[in-house]
C-alpha positions in Angstrom: 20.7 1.5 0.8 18.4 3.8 2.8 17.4 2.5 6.2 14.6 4.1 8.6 15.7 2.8 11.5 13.4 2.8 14.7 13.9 2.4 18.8 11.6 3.0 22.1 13.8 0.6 24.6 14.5 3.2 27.1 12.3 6.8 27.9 13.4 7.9 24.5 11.5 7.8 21.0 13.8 7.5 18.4 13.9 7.4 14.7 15.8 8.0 12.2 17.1 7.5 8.5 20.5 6.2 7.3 20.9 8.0 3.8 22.6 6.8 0.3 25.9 8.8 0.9 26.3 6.9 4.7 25.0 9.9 6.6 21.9 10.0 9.3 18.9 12.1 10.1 17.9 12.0 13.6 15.3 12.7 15.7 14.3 12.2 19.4 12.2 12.9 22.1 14.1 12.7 25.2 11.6 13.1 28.0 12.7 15.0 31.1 12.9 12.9 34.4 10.2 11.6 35.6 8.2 12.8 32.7 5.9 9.7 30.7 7.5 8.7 27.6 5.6 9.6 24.3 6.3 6.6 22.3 2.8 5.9 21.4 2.2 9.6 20.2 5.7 10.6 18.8 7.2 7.8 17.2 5.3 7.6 13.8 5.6 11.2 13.9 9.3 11.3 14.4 10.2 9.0 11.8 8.2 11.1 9.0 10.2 13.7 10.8 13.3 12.2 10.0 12.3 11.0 6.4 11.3 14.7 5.7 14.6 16.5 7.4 16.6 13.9 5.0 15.0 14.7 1.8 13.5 10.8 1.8 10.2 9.7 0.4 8.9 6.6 2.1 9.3 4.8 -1.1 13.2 5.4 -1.3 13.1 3.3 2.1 14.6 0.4 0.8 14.5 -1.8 4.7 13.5 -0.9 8.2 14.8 -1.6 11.3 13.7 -1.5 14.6 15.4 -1.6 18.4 14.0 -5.2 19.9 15.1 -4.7 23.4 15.7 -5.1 26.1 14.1 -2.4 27.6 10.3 -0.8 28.7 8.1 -3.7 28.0 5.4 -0.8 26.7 8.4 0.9 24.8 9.0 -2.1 23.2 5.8 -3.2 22.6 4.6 0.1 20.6 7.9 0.2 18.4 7.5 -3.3 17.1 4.1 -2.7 16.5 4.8 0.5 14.9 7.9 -1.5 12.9 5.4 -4.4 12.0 2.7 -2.1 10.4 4.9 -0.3 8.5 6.4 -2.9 6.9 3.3 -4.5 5.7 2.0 -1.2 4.5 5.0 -0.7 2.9 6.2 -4.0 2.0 9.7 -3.5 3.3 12.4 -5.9 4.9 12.5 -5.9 8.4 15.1 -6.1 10.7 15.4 -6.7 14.5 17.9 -4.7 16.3 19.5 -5.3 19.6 18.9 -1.6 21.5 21.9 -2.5 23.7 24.2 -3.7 20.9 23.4 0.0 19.1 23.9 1.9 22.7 27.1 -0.4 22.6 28.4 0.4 19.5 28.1 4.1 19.8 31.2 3.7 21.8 34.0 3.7 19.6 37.8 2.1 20.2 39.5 -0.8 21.4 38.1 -1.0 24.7 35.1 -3.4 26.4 31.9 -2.1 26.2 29.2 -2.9 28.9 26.0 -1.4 27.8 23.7 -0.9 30.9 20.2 0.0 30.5 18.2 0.9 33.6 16.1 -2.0 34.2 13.6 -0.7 37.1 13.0 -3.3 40.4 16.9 -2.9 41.0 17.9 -4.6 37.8 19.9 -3.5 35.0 19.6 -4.8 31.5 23.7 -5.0 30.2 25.8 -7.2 28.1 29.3 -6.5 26.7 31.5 -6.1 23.1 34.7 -5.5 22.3 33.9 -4.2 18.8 31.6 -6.4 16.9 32.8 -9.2 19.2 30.1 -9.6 21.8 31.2 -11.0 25.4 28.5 -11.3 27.4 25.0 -12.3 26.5 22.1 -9.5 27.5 21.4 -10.4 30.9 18.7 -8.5 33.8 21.0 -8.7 36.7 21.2 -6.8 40.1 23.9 -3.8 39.9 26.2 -5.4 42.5 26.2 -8.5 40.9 27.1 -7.1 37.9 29.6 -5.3 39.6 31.7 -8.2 40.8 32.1 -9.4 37.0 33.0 -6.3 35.5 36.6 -6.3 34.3 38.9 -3.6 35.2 39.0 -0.8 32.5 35.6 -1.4 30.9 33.6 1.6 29.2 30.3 1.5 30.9 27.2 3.0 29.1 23.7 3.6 29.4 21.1 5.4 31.5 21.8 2.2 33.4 25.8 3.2 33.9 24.3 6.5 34.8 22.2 5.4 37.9 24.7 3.3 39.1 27.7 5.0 38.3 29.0 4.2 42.2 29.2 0.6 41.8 30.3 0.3 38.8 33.4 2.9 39.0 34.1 1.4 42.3 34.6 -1.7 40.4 36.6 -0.6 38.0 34.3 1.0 35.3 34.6 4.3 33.4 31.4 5.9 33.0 31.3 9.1 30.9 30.0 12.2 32.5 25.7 11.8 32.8 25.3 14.7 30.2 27.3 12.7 27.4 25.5 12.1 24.7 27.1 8.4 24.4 24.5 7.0 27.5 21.5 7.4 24.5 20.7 4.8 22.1 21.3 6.4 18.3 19.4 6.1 15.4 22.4 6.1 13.4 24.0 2.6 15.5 19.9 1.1 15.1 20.1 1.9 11.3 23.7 0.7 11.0 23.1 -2.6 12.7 20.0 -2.6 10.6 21.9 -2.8 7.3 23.9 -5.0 8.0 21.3 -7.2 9.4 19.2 -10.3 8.0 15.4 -9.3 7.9 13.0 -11.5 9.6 9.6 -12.5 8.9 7.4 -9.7 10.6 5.5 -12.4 12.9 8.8 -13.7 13.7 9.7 -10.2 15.4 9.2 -10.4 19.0 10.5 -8.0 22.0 13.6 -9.2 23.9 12.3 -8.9 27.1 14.9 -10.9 29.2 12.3 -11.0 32.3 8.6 -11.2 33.4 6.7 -8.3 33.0 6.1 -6.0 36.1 2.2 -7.2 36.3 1.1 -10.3 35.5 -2.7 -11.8 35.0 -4.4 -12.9 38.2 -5.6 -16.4 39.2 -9.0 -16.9 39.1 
């Protein structure tokens, strides 16, 4: 099966294809901090990137999937849209992805996984697996109360381990070094999780926002 798999949770746009023989094109735009994501500009751009650099025609793509979140409620916003038109122009299966469970499952071995994704307002997005077992439900939770739950010995990933590396490896955490390449949400683990998954009906595909969004409308 061929899977174009799609995510824009955190800063970065990323897409990429899951070929025939089990092997994945990526590509990304990791923005510099700081820097405004291009999601809106890059991401239909980067997955004809990645269908190109795989020697893939969009109609060898047999299902898409796409990262749901949690994460930027604009990030999210733009890739399900993106996922949504796609599949009706293309009349392909669509599948929802959970961007933590891929940033999760990026981390291979035996060990608990807390994926952490930097929430903004002093929250963290982060649940937990211990392989395809997952422990903890996706929660936004303040760093220190997440903190106090961790169990000693747990792998701790995400841009979210990253900023809060101090509490977390004070209570017991490993957190790779900031410049590994395991604290980035893959295309392959979003096209992986896509194949596996059960397509939904496009209108049924809604972010996983897990909060509020920062503005709301005003009262008359």
């Amino acid at each position: 099966m061929i899977v174009l798999g799609l995510d824009t949770a955190t800063t970065a746009t990323v897409a990429g294809v899951l070929r025939a023989d089990g092997s994945v094109v990526e590509v990304r735009d990791d923005p510099a901090p700081g820097v405004r994501p291009g999601h809106a500009n890059r991401l239909l751009a980067a997955a004809e990137e990645a269908l190109e650099r795989a020697g893939v025609g969009w109609d060898e793509v047999e299902r898409l999937a796409v990262g749901v979140g949690p994460g930027s409620f604009t990030g999210l916003r733009i890739g399900i849209a993106t996922a949504r038109a796609l599949a009706q122009a293309r009349d392909l299966p669509l599948v929802g992805v959970s961007s933590l469970e891929a940033l999760a499952h990026g981390a291979v071995g035996d060990h608990v996984v807390l994926a952490v994704l930097d929430a903004r307002r002093g929250e963290v997005f982060a649940a937990a697996w211990r392989g395809d077992e997952r422990l903890v439900e996706p929660v936004a939770i303040a760093p220190a109360a997440l903190a106090e739950s961790l169990l000693a010995g747990t792998l701790a990933v995400g841009d979210g381990a990253v900023r809060f590396r101090e509490q977390l490896e004070r209570a017991g955490a490993g957190v790779p070094a900031d410049s590994s390449a395991i604290h980035r949400v893959s295309a392959l683990q979003v096209c992986r999780l896509g194949w596996g998954g059960e397509h939904v009906d496009r209108d049924a595909l809604v972010p996983d926002y897990r909060r509020e969004p920062d503005a709301s409308p005003r009262s008359p």
